[in-house]
N, C-alpha and C positions, 0 to 999 in steps of 0.2 A: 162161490165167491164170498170172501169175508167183508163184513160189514165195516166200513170203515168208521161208524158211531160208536157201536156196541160190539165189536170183534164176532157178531154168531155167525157160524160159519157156513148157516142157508141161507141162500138172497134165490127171488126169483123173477125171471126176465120177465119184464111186462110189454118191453117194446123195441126191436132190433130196426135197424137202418144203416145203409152205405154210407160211410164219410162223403164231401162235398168230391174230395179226388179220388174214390172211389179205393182207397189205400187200405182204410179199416172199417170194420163194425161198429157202431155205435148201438149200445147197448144201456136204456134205462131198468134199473133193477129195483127191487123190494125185498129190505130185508124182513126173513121172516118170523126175527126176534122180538125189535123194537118196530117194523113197520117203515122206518126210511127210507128213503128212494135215495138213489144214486148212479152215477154214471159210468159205464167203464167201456175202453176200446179193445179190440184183439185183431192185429194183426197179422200178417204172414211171418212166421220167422224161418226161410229160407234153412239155417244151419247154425251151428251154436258158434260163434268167431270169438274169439278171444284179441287184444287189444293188448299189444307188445309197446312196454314204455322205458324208456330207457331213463333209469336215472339222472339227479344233477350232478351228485356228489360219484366218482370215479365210474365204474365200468358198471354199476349196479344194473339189472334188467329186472322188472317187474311185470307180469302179466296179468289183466283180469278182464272179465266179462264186457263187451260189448254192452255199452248202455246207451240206445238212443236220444233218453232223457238226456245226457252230460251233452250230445250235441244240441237239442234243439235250445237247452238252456243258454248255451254260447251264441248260437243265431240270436236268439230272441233278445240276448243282453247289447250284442250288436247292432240290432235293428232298434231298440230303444228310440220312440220319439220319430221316428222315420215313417215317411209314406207308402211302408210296407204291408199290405194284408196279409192275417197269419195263415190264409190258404196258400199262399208263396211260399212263406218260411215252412208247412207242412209240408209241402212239393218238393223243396230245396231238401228238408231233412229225409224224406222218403227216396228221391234219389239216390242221397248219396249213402243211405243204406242200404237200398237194393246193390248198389256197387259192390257195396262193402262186400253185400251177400253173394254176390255171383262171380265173383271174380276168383274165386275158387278154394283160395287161400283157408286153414283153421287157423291163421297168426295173421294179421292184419298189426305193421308199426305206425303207434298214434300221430306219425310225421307223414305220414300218408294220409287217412282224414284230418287231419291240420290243412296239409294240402288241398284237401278235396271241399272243406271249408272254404277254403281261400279264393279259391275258384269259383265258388256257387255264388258267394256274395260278389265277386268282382261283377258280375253279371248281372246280381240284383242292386245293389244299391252300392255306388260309390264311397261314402259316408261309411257304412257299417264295415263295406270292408277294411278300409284304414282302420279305422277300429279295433276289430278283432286282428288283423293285423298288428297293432303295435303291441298287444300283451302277447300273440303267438310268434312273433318274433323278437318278445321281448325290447321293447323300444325304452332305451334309458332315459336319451338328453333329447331336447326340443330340437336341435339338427335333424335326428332321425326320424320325426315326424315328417319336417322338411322336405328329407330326400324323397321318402317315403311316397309324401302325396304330391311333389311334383311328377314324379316316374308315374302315377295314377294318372294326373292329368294328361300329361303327353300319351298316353295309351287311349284314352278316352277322345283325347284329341285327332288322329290316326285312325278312329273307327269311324 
């Protein structure tokens, strides 16, 4: 593993442990250049998915790599300021990459984790979902906040 201080490229593990949701490894390390300790996770990765995004501008299709990090950065900018612990937001994001992972597909389209997004936060925090709702459904004018989080409440209301 490379040192993220001094780029050497031996680090050596001093101390392994289960995450709290038993998802990843937690792993302190010692690099064996400069002597710094640092932290890193490893995972399960099911299968390598790729991440079909369809352009803005006409019929363009772009594809690339499956990055965890781009989802949990979007939960987390979501829940901003919210009564949410990030053992949730890690739970929500390990879900819905297990999905991603199992569900069989090599092409996964990013309007499906958009979706799957959508879904996890409706569940956890009302707030965040509108949220990340209005930039993934692009919300222009203050109407469509409106319609937006009244349909939230009445769903909310119903449960």
């Amino acid at each position: 593993m490379r040192c993220p201080f001094c780029a050497h490229d031996n680090s050596q593990v001093k101390d392994s442990r289960p995450s709290e949701d038993n998802t990843s490894i937690r792993r302190r390390r010692q690099c064996e250049g400069c002597g710094a300790r640092f932290t890193t996770f490893e995972r399960v990765q099911l299968r390598e998915v790729v991440v079909v995004k369809s352009g803005g501008q006409g019929s363009e299709v772009r594809r690339e790599p499956f990055d965890r990090l781009k989802i949990e950065q979007s939960v987390a900018l979501a829940c901003r300021k919210r009564p949410v612990s990030q053992e949730r937001l890690d739970q929500l994001v390990s879900g819905i990459q297990r999905q991603i992972e199992t569900m069989g597909d090599a092409e996964v389209p990013s309007k499906m984790i958009g979706e799957m997004v959508m879904e996890g936060l409706r569940q956890l925090d009302s707030v965040a979902y509108i949220r990340f709702a209005s930039v993934y459904r692009d919300f222009t004018e203050a109407r469509d906040f409106e319609e937006f989080a009244s349909s939230v409440q009445e769903m909310s209301g119903r449960a």
